[in-house]
N, C-alpha and C positions, 0 to 999 in steps of 0.2 A: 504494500500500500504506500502510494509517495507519500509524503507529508509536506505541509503546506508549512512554510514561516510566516506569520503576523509582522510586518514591524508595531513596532511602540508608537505611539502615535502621541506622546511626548517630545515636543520638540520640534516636531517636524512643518513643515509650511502650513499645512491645514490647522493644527493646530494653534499654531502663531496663529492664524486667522481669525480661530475661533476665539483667542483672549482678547483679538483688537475689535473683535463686535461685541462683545460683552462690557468691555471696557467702557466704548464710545458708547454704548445704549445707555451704562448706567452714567456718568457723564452728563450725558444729555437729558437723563432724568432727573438731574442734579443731586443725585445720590453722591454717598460720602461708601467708599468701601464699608465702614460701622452702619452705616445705613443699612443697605443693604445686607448686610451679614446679618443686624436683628430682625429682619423682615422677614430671613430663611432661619431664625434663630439657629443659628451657627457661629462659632466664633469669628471675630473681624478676620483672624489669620485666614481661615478659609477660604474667604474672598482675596488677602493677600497672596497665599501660595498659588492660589490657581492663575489672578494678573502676573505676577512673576512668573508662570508659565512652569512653577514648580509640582504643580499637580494637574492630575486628569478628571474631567469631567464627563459623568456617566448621562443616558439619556433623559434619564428621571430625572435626576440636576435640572438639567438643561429647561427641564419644564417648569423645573420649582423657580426655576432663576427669571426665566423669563415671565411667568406670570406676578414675583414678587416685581419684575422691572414695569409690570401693568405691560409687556408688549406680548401680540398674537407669536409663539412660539413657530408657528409656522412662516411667518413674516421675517424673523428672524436668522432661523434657517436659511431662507431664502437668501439670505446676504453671503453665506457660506460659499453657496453654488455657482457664484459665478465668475 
């Protein structure tokens, strides 16, 4: 049976990507990282290690993050793609 390698997806461009939409949504929603960290009551570093691009974010995140950002998760995404 071959085996397949994953990369880590830590790091890599798409990921960059995904901090610098995250980043600039909350920004523009004039959220403070503590802002946003109590809204997903999570610690502020939370929001810190994942902007530093020191952590990954799972799909569920992604939806808890965007709906604490008030934005359509899907609209979101859509910044991803292209």
């Amino acid at each position: 049976m071959a085996r397949t390698t994953l990369r880590k997806s830590l790091r890599t461009s798409g990921h960059r990507k995904l901090i610098a939409v995250l980043t600039k949504t909350r920004k523009a929603a004039g959220l403070t990282q503590r802002d946003l960290a109590a809204r997903l009551k999570r610690p502020h570093s939370f929001i810190g290690r994942l902007e530093a691009g020191e952590r990954r974010l799972d799909v569920v995140e992604f939806m808890e993050m965007a709906k604490a950002l008030d934005v359509d998760p899907a609209k979101l995404f859509a910044q991803l793609i292209d």
